[in-house]
C-alpha positions as CSV (number, residue, x, y, z in Angstrom):
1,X,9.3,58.7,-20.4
2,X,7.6,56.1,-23.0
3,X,10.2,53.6,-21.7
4,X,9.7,54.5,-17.9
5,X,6.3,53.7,-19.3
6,X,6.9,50.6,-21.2
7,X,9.6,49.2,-18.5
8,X,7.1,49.6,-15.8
9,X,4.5,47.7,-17.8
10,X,7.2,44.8,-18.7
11,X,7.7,44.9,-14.1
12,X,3.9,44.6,-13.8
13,X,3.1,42.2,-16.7
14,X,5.7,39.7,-14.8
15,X,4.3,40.1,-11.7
16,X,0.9,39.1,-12.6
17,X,2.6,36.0,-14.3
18,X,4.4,35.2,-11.0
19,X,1.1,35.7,-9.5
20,X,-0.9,33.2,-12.0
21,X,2.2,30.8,-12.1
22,X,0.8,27.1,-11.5
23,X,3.4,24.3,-10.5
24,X,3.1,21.1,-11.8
25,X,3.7,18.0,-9.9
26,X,3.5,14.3,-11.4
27,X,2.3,11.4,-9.3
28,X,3.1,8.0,-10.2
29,X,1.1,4.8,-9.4
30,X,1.0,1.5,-10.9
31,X,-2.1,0.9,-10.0
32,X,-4.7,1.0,-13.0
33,X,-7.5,3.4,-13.1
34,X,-9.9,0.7,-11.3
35,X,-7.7,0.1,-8.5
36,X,-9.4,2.4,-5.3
37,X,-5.4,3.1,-4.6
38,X,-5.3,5.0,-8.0
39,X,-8.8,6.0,-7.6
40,X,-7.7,8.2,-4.1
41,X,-4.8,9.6,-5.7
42,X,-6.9,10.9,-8.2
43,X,-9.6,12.3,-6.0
44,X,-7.2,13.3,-4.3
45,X,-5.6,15.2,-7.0
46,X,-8.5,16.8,-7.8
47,X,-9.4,18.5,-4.2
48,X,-6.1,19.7,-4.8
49,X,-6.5,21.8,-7.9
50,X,-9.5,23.0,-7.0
51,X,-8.9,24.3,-3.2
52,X,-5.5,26.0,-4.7
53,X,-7.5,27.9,-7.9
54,X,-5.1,25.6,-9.9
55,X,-1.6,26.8,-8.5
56,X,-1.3,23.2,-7.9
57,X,-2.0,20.4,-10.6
58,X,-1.1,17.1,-9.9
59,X,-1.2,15.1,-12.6
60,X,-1.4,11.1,-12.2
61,X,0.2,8.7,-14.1
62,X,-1.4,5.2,-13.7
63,X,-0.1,1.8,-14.5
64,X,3.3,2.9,-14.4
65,X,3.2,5.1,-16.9
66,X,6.1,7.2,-16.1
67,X,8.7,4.6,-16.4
68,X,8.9,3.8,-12.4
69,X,8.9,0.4,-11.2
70,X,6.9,-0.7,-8.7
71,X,10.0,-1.2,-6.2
72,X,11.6,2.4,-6.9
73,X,8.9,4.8,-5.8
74,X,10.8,5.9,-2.7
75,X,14.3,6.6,-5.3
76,X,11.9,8.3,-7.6
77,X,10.8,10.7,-5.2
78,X,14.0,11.4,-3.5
79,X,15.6,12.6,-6.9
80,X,12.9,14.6,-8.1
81,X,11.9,11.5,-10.7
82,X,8.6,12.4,-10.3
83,X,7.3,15.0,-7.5
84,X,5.0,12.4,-5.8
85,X,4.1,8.6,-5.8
86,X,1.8,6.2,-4.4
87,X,3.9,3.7,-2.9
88,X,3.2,0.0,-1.2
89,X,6.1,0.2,1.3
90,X,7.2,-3.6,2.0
91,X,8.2,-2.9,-1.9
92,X,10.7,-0.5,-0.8
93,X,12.3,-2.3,1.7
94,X,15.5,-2.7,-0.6
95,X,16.2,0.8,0.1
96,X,15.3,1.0,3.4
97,X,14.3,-2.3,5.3
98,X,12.3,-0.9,8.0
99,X,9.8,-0.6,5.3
100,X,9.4,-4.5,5.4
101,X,7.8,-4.3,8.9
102,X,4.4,-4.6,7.9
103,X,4.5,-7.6,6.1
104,X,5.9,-10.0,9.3
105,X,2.6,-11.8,10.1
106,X,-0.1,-11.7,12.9
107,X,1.2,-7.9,13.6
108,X,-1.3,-6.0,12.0
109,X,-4.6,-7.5,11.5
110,X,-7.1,-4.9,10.3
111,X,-7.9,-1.0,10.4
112,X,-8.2,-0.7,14.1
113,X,-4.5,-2.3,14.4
114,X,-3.3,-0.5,11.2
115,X,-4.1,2.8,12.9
116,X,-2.8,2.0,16.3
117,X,0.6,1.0,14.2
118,X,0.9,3.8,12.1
119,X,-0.1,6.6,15.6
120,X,3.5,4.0,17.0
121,X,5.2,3.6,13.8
122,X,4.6,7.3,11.8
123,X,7.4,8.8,13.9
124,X,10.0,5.8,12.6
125,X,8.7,6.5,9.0
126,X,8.5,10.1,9.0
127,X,12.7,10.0,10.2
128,X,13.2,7.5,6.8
129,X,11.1,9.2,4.4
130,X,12.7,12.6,5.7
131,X,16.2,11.2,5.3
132,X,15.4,10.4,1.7
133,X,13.9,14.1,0.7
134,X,10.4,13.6,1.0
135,X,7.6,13.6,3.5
136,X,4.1,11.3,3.5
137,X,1.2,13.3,3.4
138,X,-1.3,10.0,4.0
139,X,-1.5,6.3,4.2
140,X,-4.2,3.7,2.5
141,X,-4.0,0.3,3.8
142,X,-4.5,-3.0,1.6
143,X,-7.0,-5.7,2.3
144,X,-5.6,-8.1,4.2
145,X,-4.6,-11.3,2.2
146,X,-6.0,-15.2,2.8
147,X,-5.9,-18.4,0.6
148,X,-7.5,-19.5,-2.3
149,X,-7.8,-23.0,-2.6
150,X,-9.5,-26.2,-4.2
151,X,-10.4,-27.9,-0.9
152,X,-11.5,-25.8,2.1
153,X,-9.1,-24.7,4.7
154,X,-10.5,-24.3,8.0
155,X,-8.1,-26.1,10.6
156,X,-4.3,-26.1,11.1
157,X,-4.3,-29.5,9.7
158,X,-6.3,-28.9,6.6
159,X,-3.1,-26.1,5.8
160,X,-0.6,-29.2,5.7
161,X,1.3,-29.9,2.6
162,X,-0.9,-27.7,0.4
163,X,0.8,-26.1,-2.3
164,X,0.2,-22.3,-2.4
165,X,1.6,-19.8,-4.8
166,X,3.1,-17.3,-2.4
167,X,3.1,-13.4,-3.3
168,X,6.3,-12.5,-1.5
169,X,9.2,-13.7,0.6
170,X,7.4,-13.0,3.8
171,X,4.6,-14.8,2.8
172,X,6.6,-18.2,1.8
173,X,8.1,-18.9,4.7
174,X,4.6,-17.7,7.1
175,X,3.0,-20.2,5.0
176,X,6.4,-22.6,5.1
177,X,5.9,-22.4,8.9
178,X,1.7,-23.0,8.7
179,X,2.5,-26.3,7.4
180,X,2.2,-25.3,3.9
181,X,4.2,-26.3,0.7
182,X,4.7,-22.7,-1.0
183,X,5.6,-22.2,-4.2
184,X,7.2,-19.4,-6.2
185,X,5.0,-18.7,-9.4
186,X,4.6,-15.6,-11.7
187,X,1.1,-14.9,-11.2
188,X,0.2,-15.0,-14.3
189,X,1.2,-19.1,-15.0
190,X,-1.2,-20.1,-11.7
191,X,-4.1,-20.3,-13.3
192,X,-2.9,-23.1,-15.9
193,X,-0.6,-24.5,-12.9
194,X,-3.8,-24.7,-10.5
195,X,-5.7,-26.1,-13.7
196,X,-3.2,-29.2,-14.2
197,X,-3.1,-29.8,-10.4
198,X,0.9,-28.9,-10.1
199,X,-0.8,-25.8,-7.3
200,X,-3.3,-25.7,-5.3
201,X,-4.3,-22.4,-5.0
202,X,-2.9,-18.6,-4.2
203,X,-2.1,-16.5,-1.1
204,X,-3.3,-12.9,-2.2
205,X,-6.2,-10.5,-1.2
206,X,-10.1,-10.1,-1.9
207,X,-9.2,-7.1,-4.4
208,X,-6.7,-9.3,-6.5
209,X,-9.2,-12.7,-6.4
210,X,-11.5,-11.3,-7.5
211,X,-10.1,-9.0,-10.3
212,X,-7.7,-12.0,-11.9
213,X,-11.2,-14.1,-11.6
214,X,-9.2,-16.7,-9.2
215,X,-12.9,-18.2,-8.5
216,X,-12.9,-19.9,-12.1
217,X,-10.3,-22.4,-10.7
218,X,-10.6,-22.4,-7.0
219,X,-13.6,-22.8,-4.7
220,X,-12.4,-21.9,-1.7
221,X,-11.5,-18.7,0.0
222,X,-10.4,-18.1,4.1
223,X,-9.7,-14.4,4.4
224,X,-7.0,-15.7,7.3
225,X,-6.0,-11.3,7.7
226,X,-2.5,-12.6,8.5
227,X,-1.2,-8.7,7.9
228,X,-1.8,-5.2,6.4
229,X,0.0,-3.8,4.1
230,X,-0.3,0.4,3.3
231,X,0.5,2.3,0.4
232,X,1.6,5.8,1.3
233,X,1.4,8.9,-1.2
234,X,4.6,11.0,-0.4
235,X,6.0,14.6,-2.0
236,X,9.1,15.4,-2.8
237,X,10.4,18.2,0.3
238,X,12.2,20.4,-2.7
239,X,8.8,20.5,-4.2
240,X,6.8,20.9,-0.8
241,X,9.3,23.4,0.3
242,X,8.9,25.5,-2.7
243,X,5.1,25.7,-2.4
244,X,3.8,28.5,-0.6
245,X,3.0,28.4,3.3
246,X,-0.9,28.9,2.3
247,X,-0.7,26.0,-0.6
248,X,1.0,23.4,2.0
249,X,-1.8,24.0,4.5
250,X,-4.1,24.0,1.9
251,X,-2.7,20.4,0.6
252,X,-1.8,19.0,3.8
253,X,-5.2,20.0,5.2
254,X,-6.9,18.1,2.8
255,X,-4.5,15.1,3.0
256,X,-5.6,15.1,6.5
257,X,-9.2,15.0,6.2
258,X,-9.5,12.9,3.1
259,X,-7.4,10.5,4.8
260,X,-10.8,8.5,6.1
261,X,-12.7,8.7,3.1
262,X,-9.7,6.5,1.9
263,X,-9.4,4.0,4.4
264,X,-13.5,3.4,3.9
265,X,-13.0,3.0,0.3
266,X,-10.4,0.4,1.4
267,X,-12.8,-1.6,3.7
268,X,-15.7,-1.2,1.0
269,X,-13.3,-2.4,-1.5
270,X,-13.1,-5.5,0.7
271,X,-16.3,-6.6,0.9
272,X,-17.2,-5.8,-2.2
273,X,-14.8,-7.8,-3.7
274,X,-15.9,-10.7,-1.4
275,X,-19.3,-10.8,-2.4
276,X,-17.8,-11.0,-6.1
277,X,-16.4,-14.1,-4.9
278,X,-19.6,-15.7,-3.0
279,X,-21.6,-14.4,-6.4
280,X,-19.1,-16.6,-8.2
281,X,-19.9,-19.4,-6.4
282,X,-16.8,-19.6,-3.8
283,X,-17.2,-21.0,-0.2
284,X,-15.8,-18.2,2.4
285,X,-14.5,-20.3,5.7
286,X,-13.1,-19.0,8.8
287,X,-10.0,-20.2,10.0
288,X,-10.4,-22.2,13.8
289,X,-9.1,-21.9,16.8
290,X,-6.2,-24.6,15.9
291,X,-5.5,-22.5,12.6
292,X,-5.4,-19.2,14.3
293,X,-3.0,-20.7,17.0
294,X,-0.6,-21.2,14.4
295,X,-1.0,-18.5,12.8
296,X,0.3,-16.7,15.8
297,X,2.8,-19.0,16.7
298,X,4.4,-19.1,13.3
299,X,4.0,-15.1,13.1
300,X,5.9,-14.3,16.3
301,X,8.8,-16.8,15.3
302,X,9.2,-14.5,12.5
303,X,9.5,-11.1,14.3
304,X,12.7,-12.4,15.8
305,X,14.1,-13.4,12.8
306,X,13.0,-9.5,11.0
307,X,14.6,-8.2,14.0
308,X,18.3,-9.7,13.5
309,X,18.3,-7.9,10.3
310,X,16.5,-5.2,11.4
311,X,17.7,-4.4,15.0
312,X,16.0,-0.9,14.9
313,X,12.5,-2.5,14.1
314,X,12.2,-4.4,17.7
315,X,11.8,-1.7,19.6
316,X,8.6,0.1,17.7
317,X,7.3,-3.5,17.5
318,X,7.1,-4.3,21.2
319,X,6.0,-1.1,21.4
320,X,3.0,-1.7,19.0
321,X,2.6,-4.8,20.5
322,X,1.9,-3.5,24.3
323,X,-0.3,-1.2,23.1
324,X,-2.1,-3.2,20.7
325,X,-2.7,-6.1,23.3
326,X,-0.5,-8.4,20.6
């Protein structure tokens, strides 16, 4: 009887563990604790553990803490790495170049666009980050980037033969086809290259000019919103599929409606950062109608040329594009 008793105990004792067991997911971002991208994950985060009573705790880990590069969230995920990551996806594209799309220039310009792109695109993405065991549970878009310069830039002309550190491949050649003589610079030498005159100036957005202080050696800034790029926060689908069907709804729900507050932190990040600049003394210009022309002209040029190496993008572009009014 006493070990009737004692095994029936033992039965119950493990099923009020079960019952109290909490899962444990890391989320890696290399963005510091400042950056409004780490700031969301961790609000985030938060909402999590507290609509689950703690049965889920996500834990982030900022600045690349866990070991992850910048360009192997999507890997990180797929193999169970970490759980989750906050990802910029053009910095995935060497795993799966579709993921490049949003960098090709003039495509999307703003949040209106970005959301129009992402209600064409999310199918296209969903099918990738599926095939590579994981699913997105929401997107945050960048500020667009522009030019920081010396001397204003206003008209197409004013672009020509101006040496701009360029942040990407995409960017080089946009601004290699604006007229522009781009150069490749870690980011951390412009300052002294800008300084001697060998640059002059840097292709990035409000968010990084104003946090690297790029208004102590330029005096410019022409927020051109050539593209927009998103970060996306995805879950590993072992993980997700071992969560209860109450804790997904639970976590997905609030993926869903948090989704906004993200994007407006976004869009105040922009102007905020921009009136850092104009507080700092920089001159904001807006590009004219000869600048904007070739902006197009040189962005369009460059679809066709994504398209050859990535035949499957064309079709969601045009797409996009029709219903965009590109």
């Amino acid at each position: 009887m006493m070990r009737k008793i004692l095994g029936m105990t033992t039965a119950l004792t493990l099923v009020g563990s079960a019952a109290m067991a909490e899962t444990k997911w890391d989320l890696s971002t290399a963005w510091g604790a400042n950056n409004f991208h780490a700031e969301s994950a961790m609000a985030f985060a938060d909402a999590v553990r507290e609509a689950t009573d703690g049965s889920v705790d996500i834990t982030v880990h900022l600045s690349g803490e866990t070991g992850v590069k910048i360009t192997e969230k999507l890997a990180a995920v797929e193999t169970g790495i970490v759980q989750m990551a906050d990802m910029l996806l053009f910095l995935q594209a060497g795993e799966e170049p579709f993921l490049g799309v949003d960098t090709l220039p003039y495509l999307i310009q703003g949040q209106d666009e970005m959301t129009i792109w992402l209600e064409v695109a999310g199918p296209t993405y969903d099918e990738i980050f599926e095939r590579r065991n994981q699913k997105v549970l929401y997107y945050v878009p960048w500020p667009s980037p522009g030019v920081y310069t010396k001397n204003a830039i206003v008209s197409a002309d004013d672009m020509s033969g101006q040496r701009i550190r360029a942040f990407n491949a995409t960017s080089f050649t946009f601004l290699e086809k604006m007229g522009a003589a781009p150069v490749e610079l870690p980011f951390e030498e412009l300052a002294p290259a800008v300084a001697a005159g060998t640059v002059d100036g840097a292709a990035t957005s409000t968010s990084t000019g104003a946090n690297s202080k790029l208004y102590q050696f330029t005096d410019h800034f022409n927020p051109l919103n050539w593209s927009m790029s998103p970060d996306a926060v995805t879950v590993n689908l072992d993980a997700w599929n071992a969560l209860s069907d109450a804790e997904r709804e639970t976590i997905q729900g609030l993926a869903d409606s948090m989704e906004a507050e993200f994007w407006a932190a976004s869009a105040a990040e922009d102007e905020t950062k921009t009136a850092v600049l104009v507080d700092n003394g920089m001159t904001v210009s807006t590009a004219d109608a000869s600048l904007t022309a070739k902006m197009a002209e040189a962005g369009q040029a460059m679809w066709a040329d994504f398209f050859e190496n990535v035949p499957d993008a064309q079709e969601v572009v045009e797409a996009y594009a029709e219903k965009a009014g590109k």
